[in-house]
C-alpha positions in Angstrom: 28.6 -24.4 -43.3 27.9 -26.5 -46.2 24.3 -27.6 -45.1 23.7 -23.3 -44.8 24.7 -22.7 -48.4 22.8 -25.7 -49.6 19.6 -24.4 -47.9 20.7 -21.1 -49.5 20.5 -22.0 -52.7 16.8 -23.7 -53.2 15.7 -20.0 -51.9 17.7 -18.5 -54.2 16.3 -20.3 -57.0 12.9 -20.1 -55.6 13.2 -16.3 -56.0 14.4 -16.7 -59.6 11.6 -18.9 -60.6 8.7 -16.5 -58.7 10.3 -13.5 -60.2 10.2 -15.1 -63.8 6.5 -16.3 -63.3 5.8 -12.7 -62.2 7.7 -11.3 -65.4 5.5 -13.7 -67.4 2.3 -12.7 -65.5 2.6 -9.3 -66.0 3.8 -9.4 -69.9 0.3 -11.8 -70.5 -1.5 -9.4 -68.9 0.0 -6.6 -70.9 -0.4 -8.5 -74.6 -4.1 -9.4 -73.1 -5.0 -5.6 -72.5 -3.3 -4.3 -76.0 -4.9 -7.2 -78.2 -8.2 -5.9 -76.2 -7.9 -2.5 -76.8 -6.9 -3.4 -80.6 -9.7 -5.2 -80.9 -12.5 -2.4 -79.3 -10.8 0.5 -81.6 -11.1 -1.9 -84.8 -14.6 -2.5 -84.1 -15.7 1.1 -83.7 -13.8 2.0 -86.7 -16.3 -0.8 -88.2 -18.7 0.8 -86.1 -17.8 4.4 -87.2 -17.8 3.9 -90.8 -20.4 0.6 -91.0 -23.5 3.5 -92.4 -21.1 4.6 -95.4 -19.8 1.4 -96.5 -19.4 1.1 -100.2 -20.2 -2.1 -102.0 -16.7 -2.9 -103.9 -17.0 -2.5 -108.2 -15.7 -4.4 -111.1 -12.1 -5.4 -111.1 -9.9 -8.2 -112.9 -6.8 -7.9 -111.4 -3.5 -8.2 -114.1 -1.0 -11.1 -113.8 1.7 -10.7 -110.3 4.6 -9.4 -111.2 7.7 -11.5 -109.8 8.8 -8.3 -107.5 6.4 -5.1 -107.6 2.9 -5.1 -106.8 0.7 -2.3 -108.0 -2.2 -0.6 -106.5 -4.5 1.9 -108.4 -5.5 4.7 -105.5 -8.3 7.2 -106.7 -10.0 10.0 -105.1 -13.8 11.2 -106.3 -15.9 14.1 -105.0 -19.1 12.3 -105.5 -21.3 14.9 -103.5 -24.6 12.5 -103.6 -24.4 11.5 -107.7 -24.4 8.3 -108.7 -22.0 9.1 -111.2 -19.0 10.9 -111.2 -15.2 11.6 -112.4 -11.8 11.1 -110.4 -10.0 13.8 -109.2 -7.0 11.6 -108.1 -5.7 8.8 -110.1 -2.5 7.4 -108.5 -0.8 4.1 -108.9 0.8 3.0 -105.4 4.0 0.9 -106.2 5.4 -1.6 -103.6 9.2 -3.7 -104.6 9.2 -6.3 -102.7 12.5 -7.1 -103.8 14.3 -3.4 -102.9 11.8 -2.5 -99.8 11.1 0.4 -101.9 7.9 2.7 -102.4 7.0 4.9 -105.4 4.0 6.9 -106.2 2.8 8.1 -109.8 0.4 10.3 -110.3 -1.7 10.7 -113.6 -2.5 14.3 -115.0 -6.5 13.9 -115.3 -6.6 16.2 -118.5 -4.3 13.7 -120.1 -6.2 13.0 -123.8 -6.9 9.3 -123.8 -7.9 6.6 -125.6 -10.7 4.8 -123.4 -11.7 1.6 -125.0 -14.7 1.2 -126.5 -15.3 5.1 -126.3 -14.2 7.9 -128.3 -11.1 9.8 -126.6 -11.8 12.2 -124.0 -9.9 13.3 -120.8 -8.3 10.4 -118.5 -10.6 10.6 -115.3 -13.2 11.0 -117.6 -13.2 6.4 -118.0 -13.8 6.4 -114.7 -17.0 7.9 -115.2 -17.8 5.9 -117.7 -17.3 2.6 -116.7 -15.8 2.6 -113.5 -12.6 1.2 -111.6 -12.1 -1.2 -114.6 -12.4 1.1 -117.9 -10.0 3.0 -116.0 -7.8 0.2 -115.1 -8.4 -0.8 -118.8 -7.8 2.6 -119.9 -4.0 2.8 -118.4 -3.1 -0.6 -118.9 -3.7 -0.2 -123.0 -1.2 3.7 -123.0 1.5 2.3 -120.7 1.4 -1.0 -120.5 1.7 -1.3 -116.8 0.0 -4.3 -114.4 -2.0 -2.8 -111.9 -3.2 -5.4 -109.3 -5.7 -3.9 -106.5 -7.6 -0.6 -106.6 -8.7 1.5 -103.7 -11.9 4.1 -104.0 -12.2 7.0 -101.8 -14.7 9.6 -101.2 -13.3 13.0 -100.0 -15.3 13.5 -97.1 -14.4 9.9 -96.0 -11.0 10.8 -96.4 -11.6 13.8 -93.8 -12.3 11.4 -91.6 -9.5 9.1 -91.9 -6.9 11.4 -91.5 -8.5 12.5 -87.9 -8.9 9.3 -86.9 -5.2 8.3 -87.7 -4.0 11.9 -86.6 -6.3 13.6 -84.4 -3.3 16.3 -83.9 -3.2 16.6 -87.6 -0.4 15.9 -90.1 2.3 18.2 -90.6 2.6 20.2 -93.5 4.9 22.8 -94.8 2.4 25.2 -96.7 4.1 26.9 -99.5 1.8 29.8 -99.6 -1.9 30.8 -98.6 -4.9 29.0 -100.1 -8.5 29.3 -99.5 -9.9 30.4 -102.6 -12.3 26.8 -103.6 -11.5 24.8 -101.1 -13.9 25.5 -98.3 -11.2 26.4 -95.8 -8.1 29.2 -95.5 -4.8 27.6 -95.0 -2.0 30.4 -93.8 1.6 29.6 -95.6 3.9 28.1 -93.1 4.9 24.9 -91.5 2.1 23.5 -89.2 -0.9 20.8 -88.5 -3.2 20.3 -90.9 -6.5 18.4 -89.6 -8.7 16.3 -92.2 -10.5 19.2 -93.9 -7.3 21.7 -94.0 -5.4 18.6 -95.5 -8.1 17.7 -98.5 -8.4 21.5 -99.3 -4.3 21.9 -99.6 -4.3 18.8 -101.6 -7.0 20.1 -104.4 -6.1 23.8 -103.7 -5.1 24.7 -107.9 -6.3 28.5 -107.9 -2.2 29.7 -108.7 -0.1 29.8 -111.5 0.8 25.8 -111.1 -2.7 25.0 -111.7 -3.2 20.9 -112.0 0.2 20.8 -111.9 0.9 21.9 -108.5 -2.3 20.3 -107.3 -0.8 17.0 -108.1 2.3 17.8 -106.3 0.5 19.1 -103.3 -1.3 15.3 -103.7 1.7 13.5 -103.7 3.1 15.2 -100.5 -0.1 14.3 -98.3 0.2 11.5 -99.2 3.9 10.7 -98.3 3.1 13.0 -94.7 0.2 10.5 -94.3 3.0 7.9 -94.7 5.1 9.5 -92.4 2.0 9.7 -89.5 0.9 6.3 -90.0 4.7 4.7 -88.6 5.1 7.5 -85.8 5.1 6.0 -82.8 2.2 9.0 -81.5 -0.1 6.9 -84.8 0.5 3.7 -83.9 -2.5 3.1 -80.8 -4.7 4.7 -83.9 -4.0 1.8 -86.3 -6.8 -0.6 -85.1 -9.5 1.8 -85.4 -7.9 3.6 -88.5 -8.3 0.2 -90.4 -11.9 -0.7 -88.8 -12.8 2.7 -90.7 -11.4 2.1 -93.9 -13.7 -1.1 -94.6 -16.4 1.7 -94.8 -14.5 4.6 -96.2 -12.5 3.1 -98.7 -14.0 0.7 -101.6 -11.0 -2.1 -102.4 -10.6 -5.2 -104.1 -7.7 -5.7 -100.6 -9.2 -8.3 -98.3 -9.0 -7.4 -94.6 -5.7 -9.8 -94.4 -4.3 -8.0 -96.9 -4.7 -4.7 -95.4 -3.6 -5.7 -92.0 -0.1 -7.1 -94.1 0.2 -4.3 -96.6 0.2 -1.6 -93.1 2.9 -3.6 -91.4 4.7 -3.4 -94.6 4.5 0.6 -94.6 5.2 0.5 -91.0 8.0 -1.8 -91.2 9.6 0.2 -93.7 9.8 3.2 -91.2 11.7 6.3 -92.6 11.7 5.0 -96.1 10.9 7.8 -98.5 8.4 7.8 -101.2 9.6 8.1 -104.9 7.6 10.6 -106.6 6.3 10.9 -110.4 3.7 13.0 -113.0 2.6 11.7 -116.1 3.6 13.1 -118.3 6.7 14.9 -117.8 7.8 18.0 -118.8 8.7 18.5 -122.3 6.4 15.1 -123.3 3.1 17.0 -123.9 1.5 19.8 -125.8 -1.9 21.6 -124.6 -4.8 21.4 -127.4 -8.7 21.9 -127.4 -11.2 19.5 -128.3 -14.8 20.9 -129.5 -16.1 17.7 -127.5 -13.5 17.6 -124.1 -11.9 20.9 -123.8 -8.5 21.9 -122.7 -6.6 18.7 -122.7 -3.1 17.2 -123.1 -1.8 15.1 -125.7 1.1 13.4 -124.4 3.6 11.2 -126.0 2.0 7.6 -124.7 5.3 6.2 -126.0 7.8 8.4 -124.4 5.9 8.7 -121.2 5.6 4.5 -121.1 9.2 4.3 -121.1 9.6 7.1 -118.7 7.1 5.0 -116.7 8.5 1.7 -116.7 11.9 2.9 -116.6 10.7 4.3 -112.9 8.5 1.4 -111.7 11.4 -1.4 -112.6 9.1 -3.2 -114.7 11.3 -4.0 -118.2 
């Protein structure tokens, strides 16, 4: 009996070790196959977007802050000139410390003082002397450190948002929109493809005017947020950052990009902290021969409110 079970045994084991090799066998081959396929969709995002690709501008990034890092996110609607104004000026904020995101948005008729130039309105240094007046620009009202800058066309941005959500991203539409925007949205919650998404986002033909158009900005970007750590998103990430090396201008190497989207993804179903400079009850409306409507804000006020919400003091 005792020479059966010891020839039982080596078998036994023998099955253990085949079955782990075959457990390892199969796991390589699935790692090889999803590094491939990671691989083929980053390179025909290069591919995709390799005709477009913008040759990055002028930028001297401020000192690192010990905890948040701050990126400057603007949209233009360049439509072939060489020169042209932002329609979106954002600054991104990432705490390291608290895991937290927030996301500020800057009124683009805010009267400012743009070094070097007589005051006109805010997106208005962007046309004069790019990502750095405008850096420039912000960093002299509110005193904040801004440390990368991302550039984006609108029609690239169409194309992002299909390629990271073919389905489209879901949108609860407060009411219908069509009028300027190239496309009619119907109020109501549903998907909202790359060209629906943009013309929500700049839609301002309504009583809220800027104000609600900044708001609608802030809330795409939060859904994009929200698509880019779904699970359904996830086999879109390689391609989706092969495209942006085209689509997007940065200062964010490649390695940085790769690191700041596991960041987002890590961070799952963490919300996104939302401001407008300036707040209400900070600004008056007045009319300048030389920029039209603006608004002249309380720079001091609104700093405070500013650095107050980014943790910077």
């Amino acid at each position: 009996m005792k020479m059966i079970e010891n020839n039982r045994r080596p078998n036994k084991t023998k099955k253990k070790i085949r079955k782990g090799r075959l457990f390892f066998t199969i796991f390589l081959i699935l790692m090889i196959s999803l590094t491939s396929y990671g691989i083929y969709q980053y390179r025909q995002g290069l591919k995709l977007a390799s005709e477009d690709k913008i040759e990055p501008q002028e930028f001297e990034a401020d000192i690192k802050h010990d905890t948040v890092e701050n990126y400057l996110i603007l949209g233009v609607d360049s439509r072939g000139e060489e020169k042209s104004r932002t329609d979106t000026m954002m600054l991104l904020s990432m705490n390291h410390e608290t895991n937290t995101i927030k996301l500020v948005s800057f009124m683009r008729d805010i009267y400012a003082d743009i070094p070097n130039h007589r005051s006109y309105k805010l997106n208005t240094a962007y046309y004069l002397g790019g990502v750095q007046l405008l850096k420039d620009t912000l960093n002299n009202m509110f005193d904040i450190p801004i440390h990368h800058y991302a550039l984006i066309d609108f029609k690239n941005f169409e194309t992002l948002v299909d390629i990271i959500a073919p389905k489209g991203v879901e949108i609860d539409v407060e009411k219908d929109m069509s009028e300027n925007i190239d496309v009619e949205i119907k109020k109501g919650l549903q998907r909202l493809n790359g060209k629906e998404l943009l013309g929500y986002a700049r839609f301002r033909m309504d009583a809220e005017g800027d104000f609600g158009r900044v708001a609608r900005q802030q809330k795409v970007i939060e859904a994009l947020k929200d698509e880019i750590v779904s699970i359904s998103s996830i086999k879109n990430i390689p391609k989706f950052i092969g495209a942006t090396q085209g689509y997007i201008t940065t200062d964010v190497t490649n390695k940085e990009q790769l690191e700041l989207m596991i960041k987002i993804i890590t961070a799952g179903g963490v919300g996104v902290e939302k401001l407008t400079i300036p707040q209400e009850g900070t600004f008056t409306y007045k009319n300048y021969s030389h920029a039209g409507s603006v608004l002249q804000i309380d720079v001091e006020q609104n700093k405070q409110i500013l650095h107050d919400f980014l943790n910077l003091d």
